[in-house]
ChimeraX commands (.cxc) that place a marker at each C-alpha (Angstrom):
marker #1 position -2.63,-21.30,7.56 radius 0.5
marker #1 position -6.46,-22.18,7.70 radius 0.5
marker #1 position -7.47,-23.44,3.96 radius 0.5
marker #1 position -10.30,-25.38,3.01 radius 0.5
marker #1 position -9.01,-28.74,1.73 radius 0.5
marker #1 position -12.00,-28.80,-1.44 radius 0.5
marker #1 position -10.85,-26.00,-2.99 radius 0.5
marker #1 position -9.57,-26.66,-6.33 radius 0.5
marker #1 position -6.87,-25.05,-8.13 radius 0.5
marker #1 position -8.52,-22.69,-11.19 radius 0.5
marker #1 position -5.29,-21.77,-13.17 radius 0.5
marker #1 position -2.89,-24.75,-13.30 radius 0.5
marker #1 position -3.24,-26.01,-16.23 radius 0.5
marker #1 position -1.11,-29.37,-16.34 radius 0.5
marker #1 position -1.27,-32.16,-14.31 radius 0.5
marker #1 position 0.70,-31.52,-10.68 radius 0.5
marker #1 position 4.20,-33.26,-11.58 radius 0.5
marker #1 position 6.04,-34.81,-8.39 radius 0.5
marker #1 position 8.64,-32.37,-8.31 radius 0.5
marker #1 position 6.65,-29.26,-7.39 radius 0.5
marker #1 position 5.90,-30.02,-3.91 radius 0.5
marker #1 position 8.19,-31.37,-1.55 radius 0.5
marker #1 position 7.04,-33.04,1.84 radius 0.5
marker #1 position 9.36,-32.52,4.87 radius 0.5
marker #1 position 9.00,-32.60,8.95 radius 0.5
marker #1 position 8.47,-29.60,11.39 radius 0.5
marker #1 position 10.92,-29.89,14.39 radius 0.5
marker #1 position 7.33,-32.50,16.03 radius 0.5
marker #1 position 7.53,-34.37,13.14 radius 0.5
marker #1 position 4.65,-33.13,11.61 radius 0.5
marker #1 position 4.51,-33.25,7.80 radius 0.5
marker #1 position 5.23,-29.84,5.76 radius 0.5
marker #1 position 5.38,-29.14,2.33 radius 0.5
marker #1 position 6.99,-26.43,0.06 radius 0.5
marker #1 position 6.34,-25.32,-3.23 radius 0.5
marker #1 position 9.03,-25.45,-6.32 radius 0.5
marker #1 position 8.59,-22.84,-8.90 radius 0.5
marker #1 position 10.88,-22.51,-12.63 radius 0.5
marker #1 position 10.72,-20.02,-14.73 radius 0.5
marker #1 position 12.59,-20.07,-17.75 radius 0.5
marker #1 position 16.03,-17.70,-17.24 radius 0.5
marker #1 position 15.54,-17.11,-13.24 radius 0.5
marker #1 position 17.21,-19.64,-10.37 radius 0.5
marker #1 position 14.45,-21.87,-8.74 radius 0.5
marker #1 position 12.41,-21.00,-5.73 radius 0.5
marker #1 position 11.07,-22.51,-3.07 radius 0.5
marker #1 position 7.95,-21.13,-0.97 radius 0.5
marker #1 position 6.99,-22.65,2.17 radius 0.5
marker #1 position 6.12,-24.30,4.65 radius 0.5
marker #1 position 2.60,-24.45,4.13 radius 0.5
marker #1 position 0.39,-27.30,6.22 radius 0.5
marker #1 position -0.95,-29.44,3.30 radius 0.5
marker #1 position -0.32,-31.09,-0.29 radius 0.5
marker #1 position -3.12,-29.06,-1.17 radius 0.5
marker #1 position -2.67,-25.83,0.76 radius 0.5
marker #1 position 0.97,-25.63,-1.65 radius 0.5
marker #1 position -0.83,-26.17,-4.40 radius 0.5
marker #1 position -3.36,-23.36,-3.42 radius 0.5
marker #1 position -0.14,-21.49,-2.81 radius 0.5
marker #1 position 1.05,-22.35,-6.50 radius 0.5
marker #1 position -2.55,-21.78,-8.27 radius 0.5
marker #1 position -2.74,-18.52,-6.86 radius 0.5
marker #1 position 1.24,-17.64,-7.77 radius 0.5
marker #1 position 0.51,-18.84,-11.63 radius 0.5
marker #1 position -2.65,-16.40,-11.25 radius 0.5
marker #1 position -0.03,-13.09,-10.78 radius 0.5
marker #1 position 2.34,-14.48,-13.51 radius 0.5
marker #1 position -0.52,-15.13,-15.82 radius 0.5
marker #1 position -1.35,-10.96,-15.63 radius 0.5
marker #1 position 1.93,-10.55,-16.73 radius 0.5
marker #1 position 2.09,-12.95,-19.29 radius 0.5
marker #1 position -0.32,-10.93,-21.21 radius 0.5
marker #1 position 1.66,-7.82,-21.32 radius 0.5
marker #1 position 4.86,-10.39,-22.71 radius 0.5
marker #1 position 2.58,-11.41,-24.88 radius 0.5
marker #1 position 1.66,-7.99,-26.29 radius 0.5
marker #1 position 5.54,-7.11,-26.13 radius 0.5
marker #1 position 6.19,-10.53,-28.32 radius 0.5
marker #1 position 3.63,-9.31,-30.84 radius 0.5
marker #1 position 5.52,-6.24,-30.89 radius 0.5
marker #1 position 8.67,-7.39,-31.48 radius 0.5
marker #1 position 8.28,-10.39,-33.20 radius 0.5
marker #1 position 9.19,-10.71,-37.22 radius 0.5
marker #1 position 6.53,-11.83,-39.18 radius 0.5
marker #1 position 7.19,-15.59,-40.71 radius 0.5
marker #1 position 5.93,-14.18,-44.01 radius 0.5
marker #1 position 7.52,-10.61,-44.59 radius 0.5
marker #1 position 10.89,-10.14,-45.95 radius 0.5
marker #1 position 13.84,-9.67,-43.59 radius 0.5
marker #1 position 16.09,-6.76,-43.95 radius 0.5
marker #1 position 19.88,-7.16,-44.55 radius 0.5
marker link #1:1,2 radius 0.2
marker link #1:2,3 radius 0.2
marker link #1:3,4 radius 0.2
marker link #1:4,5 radius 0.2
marker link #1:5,6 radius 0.2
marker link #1:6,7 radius 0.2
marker link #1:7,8 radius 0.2
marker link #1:8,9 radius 0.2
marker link #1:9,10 radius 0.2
marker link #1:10,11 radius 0.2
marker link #1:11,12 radius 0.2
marker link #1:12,13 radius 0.2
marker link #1:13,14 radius 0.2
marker link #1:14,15 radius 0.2
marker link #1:15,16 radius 0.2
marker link #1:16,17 radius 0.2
marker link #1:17,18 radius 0.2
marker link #1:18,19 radius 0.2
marker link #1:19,20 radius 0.2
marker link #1:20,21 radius 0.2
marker link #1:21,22 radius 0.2
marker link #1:22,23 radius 0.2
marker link #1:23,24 radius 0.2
marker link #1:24,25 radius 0.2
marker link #1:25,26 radius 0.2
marker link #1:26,27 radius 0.2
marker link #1:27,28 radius 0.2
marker link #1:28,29 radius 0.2
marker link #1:29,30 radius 0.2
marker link #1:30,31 radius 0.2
marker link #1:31,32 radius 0.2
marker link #1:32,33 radius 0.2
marker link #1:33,34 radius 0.2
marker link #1:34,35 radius 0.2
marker link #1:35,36 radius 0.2
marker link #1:36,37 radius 0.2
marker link #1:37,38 radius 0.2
marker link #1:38,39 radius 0.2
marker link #1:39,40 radius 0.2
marker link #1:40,41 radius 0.2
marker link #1:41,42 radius 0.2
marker link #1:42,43 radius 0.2
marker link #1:43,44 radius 0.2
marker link #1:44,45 radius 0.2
marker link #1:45,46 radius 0.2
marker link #1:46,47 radius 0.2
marker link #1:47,48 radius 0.2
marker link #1:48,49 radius 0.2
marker link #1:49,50 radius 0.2
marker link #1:50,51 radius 0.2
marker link #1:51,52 radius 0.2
marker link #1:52,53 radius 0.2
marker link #1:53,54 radius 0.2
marker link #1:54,55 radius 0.2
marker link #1:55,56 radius 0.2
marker link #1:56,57 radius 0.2
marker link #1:57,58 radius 0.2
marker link #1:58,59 radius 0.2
marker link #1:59,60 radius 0.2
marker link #1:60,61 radius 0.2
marker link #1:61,62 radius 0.2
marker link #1:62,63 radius 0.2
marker link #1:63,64 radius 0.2
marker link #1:64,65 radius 0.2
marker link #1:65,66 radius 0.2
marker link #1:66,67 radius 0.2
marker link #1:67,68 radius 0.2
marker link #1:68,69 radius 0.2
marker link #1:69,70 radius 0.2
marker link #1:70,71 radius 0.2
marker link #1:71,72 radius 0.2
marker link #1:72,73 radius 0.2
marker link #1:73,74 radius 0.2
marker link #1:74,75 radius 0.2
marker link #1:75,76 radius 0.2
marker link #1:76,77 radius 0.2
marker link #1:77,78 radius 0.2
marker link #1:78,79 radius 0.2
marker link #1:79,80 radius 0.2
marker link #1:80,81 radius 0.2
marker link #1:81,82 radius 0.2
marker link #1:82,83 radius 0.2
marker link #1:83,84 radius 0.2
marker link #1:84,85 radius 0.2
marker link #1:85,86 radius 0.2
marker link #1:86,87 radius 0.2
marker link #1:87,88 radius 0.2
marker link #1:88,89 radius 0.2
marker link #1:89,90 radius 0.2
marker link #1:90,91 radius 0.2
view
């Protein structure tokens, strides 16, 4: 994987934490890194290998990208089926 190493992530919003990337070796010895990804009510995954710190984290802006289109549609469900804090509940 070819990736230019001054790109800069555009939808991360936190500060990278040490446990989303882990470094490991290739069978040369060459350093490799995979990409840790929670979400709330599914098992963790791991993507990977990719050839850089930064090429994961390309990996991982670009993943939060996809979930972010389907955050809005949760978020348009959650109006839906929210209660209101100020209306009267039935029963």
């Amino acid at each position: 994987m070819n990736v230019q190493h001054t790109m800069e992530t555009q939808c991360i919003e936190t500060t990278p934490q040490p446990n989303w990337v882990d470094e490991s070796q290739d069978e040369e010895g060459h350093p490799i890194y995979y990409t840790n990804v929670c979400i709330t009510g599914l098992w963790p995954r791991r993507y990977g290998p990719f050839e850089s710190y930064q090429a994961a984290l390309l990996f991982l802006d670009a993943g939060i990208d996809k979930v972010l289109d389907t955050l809005l549609e949760v978020e348009t469900l959650a109006r839906e089926q929210m209660i209101s804090a100020c209306s009267p509940r039935e029963g």
